[in-house]
N, C-alpha and C positions, 0 to 999 in steps of 0.2 A: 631536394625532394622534401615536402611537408609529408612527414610520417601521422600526424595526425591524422587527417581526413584518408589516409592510408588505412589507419586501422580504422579507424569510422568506417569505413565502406566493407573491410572486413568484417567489424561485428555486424551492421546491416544486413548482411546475405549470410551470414549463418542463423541472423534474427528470422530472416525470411523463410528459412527451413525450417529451423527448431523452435520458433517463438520461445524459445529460454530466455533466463533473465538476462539482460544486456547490459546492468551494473556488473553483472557476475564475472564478463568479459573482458572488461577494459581495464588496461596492464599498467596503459602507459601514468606516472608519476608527473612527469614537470606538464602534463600539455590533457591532466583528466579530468579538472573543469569545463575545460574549451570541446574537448571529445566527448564527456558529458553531452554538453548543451546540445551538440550534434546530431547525436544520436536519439535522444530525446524530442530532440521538434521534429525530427523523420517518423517517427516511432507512431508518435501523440498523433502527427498530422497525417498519415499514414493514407488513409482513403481520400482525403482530398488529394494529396500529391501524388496522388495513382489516377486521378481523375483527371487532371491536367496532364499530363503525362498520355493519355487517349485520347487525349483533343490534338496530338502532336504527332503520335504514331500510329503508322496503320496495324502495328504488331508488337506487344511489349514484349520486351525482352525480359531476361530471367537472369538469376545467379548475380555474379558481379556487376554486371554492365547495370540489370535493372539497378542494385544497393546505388552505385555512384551516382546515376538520375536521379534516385532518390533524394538523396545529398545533398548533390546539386541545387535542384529544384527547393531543398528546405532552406538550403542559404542565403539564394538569389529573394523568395517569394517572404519568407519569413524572421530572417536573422538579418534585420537593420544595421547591427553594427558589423556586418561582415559585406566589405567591395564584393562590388558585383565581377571585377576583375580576377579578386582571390577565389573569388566560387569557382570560376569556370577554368582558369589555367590552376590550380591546385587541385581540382578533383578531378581533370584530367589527367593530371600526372599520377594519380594515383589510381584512375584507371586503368594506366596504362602499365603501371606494376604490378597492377593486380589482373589486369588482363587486355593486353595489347593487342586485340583485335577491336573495342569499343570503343578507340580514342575519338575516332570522327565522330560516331555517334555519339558519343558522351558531348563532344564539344558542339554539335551542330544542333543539338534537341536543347544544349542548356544556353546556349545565344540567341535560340527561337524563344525562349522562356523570357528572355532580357527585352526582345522587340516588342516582344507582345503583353507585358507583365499586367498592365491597369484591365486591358479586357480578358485576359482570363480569370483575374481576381472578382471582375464587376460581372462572369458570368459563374463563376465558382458561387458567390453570394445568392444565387438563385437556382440552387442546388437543393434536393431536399436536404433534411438537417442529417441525416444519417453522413451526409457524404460532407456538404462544407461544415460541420464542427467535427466530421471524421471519428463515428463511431460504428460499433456493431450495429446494422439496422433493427435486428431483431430485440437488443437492449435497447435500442432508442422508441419502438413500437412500444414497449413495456412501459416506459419511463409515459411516453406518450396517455398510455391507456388510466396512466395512474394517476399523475401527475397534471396532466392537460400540457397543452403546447406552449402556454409559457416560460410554465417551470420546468416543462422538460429542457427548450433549449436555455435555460440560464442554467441550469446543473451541465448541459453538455461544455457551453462557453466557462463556466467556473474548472470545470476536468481539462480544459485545451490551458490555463495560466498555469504556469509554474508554479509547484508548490512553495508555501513560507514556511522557514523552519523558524522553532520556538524551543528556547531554552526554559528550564524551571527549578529553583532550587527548594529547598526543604523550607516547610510550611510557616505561617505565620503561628503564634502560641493558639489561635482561632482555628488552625486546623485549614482555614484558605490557602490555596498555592495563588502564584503569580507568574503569569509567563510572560516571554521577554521575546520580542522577534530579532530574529540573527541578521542582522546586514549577509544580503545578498554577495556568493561570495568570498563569504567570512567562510575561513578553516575551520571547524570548531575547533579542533586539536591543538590548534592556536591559539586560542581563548583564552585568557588570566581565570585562573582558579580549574579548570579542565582537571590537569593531572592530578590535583588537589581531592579531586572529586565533590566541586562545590556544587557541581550543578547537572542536568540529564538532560539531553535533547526529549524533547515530547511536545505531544501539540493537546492544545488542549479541550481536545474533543475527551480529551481522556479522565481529565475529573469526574466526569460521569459517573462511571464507573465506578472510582472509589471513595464518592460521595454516597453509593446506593448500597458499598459493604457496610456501610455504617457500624463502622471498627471502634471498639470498645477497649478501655485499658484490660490487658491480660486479654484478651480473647484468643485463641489459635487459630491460624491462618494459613490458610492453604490458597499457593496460585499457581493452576496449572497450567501450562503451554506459555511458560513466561520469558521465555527468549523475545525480546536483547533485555530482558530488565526492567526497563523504565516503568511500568506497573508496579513492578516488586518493590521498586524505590523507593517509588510513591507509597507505600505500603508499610513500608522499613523505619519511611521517616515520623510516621506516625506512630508506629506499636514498637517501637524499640525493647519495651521489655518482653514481648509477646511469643511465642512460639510461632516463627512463620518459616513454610517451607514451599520454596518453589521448583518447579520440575517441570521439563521438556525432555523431547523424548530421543531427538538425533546430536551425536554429539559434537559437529561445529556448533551447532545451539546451545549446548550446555558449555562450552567451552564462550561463548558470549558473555553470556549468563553470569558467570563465574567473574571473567575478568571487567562487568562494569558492577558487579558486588562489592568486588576488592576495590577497584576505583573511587566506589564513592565510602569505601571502609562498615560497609551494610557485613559485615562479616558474621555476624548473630544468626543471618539467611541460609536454612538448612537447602542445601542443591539435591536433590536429587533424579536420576535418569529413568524415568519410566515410562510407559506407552499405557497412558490413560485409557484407552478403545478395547485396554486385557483386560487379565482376572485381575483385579487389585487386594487379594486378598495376602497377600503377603506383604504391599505397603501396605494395609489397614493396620494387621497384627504389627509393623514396628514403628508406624507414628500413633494411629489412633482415629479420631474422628475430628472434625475440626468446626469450632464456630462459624466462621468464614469460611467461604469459597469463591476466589475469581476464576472464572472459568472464559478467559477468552479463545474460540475454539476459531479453526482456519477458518476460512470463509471466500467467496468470490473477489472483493475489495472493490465492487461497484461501491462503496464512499470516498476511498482513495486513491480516485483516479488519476487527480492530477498530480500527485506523491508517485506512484506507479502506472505512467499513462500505457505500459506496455501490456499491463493485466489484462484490459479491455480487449484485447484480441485474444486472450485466452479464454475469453466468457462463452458460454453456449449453454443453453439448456439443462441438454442432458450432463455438460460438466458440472451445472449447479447441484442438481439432483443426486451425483455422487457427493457431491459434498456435503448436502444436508444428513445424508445419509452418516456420513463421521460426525457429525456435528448431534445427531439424536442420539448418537451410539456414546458420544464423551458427556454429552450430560445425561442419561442412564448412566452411567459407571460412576460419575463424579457424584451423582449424589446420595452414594452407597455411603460415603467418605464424611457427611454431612449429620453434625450433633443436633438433635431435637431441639428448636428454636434455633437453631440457626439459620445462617444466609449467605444463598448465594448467587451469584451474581454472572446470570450469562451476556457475552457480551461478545459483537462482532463489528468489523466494519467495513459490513455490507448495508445495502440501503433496498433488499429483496424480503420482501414479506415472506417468504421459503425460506428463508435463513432465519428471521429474525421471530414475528411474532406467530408463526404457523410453525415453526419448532417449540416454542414458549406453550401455546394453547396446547399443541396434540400431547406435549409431558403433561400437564394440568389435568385432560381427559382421563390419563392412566393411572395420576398418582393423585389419589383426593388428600395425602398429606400436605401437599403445596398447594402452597395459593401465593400471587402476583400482590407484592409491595408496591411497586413503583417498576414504571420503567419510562426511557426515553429511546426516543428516535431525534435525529438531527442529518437535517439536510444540509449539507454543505454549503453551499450560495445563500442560507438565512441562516446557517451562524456564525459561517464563515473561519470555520476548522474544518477537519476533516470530518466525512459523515461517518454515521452507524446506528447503533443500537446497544442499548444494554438494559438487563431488565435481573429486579430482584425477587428470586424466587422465594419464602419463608418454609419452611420445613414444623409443623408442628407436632406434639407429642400422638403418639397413635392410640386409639380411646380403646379404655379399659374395658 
């Protein structure tokens, strides 16, 4: 029995109920790249391989049996280095442990998929884009309305490739970082100098960011919502002598936080736990006010999509809308926190004008002490990191 595609088909169908994270699930050690990848091109391809999948049945099925179709159908149509023989008797078998009334149907809908693979592919391609690049239709109308139909489907097709991951160690004396792409693959944890703490995963959409703190020797620094670090790093490795403190608010996050600090020996990094969205008046009175501020606040993650292809079915509207709503409420609080001329730096990686620059503008309308430094947006498929936003707000003194 291949236990893998065993639990692939288990996380699948509790994906299908609870759209929960589906890293969060996978247990297995020796076999969780390969159940990764599985789960992942089911996940990402999700509405086409539901679309084929009705071209086949007069009635989809649900629970297990749909997950293993799923599967199925992701391995045969999508994962080249996977026989079309081990798709169909291994996710059989693993329908049939996970539920032994599906096996024919498991087996006779994913042989139908094998006879007929070129003309459902050559009629899937003429599909709208919602459905063959397999996204929310209603994020794809957006993308559409905004973007135009080019660039909307080259942002869809860039969100369907697997993300690259990018290592970066501590700066040149210029203050430039350098990032490195990881062989496909590659452990990190494996890596020479890892343990060492020579180096952080990050990609680097993320200079941005802390190019627009435009950090100063001795400045204080504050970065809040800074789980798993790599911000702060980057932060660390520049102000070494500096006062910087970083804080999130849950504690598996702080416990990240914590242990890639000590990692990379940033140990100077004052941690603290607290829920930037309160009163912050008892962190004010025992740090103070701070020159800096990175404020990267939760966001929908329409930038990185293809880092997290499974966000994109959590996206809706009115899910955004609640989030905007945290996101005006931590930059109101965080820039209670913020010393006269200083800067700070909101920043998200969402690619929604509701997150990004219509959060920016309506703080601007309320507080005539700010005003807009610089900012950036970046589209993913032109520059080829992940997308977002970050924008630096100036804080000036209040007139006499």
């Amino acid at each position: 029995m291949n236990n893998s595609r065993t639990e692939a088909v288990f996380i699948i169908s509790r994906w299908l109920v609870s759209r929960d994270f589906p890293d969060r699930m996978i247990e297995s050690e020796t076999d969780h790249a390969f159940i990764t990848d599985m789960v992942y091109t089911t996940i990402r391809n999700y509405a086409a391989l539901e679309w084929v999948l009705q071209q086949l049945l007069k009635k989809t099925p649900g629970g297990e049996t749909l997950a293993a179709l799923l599967l199925g159908s992701a391995q045969i149509l999508l994962m080249d280095d996977v026989a079309d023989h081990a798709a169909v008797h291994e996710t059989v078998d693993a329908a049939k442990l996970r539920s032994g009334k599906s096996t024919a149907l498991v087996n006779a809908v994913l042989r139908n998929i094998i006879r007929n693979r070129e003309q459902l592919l050559k009629e899937l391609r003429h599909q709208p884009l919602h459905i063959r690049e397999s996204h929310p239709e209603a994020l794809v109308r957006r993308w559409l309305t905004r973007h135009g139909a080019e660039a909307a489907e080259q942002l869809c097709r860039w969100n369907n490739q697997p993300a690259r991951t990018f290592i970066t160690r501590r700066p040149a004396e210029d203050g430039q970082s350098f990032f490195e792409p990881v062989p496909r693959g590659q452990r990190i944890q494996d890596m020479q100098g890892y343990e060492e703490g020579e180096f952080i995963v990050q990609d680097p959409s993320t200079a941005a960011s802390i190019q627009l703190l435009d950090l100063r020797p001795g400045s204080s620094v504050l970065d809040g919502c800074a789980s798993p670090g790599g911000k702060t790093i980057q932060i660390a490795w520049r102000a070494e002598q500096s006062k910087i403190v970083a804080t999130d608010l849950h504690n598996d996050r702080i416990r990240t936080l914590t242990a890639n600090l000590q990692r990379t020996g940033m140990t100077h990094v004052q941690v603290a736990q607290v829920d930037l969205a309160a009163d912050l008046s008892e962190f004010k009175e025992c740090h103070g006010v701070f020159d800096r501020i990175l404020l990267d606040v939760p966001c929908s993650n329409t930038g990185v999509l293809s880092r997290r292809p499974d966000a994109r079915w959590r996206w809706s509207e009115k899910r955004m809308q609640r989030i905007v709503r945290i996101q005006q409420k931590l930059l109101s609080n965080a820039v209670t926190l913020l010393a006269p001329e200083g800067t700070l730096v909101y920043s998200t990686c969402s690619l929604e004008p509701e997150e990004n620059s219509e959060v920016i503008h309506d703080f601007i309308s309320n507080n005539p002490l700010f005003s807009i430094r610089a900012s950036v947006e970046q589209l993913p498929f032109r520059t080829q990191t992940d997308g977002g936003f970050a924008c630096a707000l100036k804080k000036s003194y209040p007139p006499i």
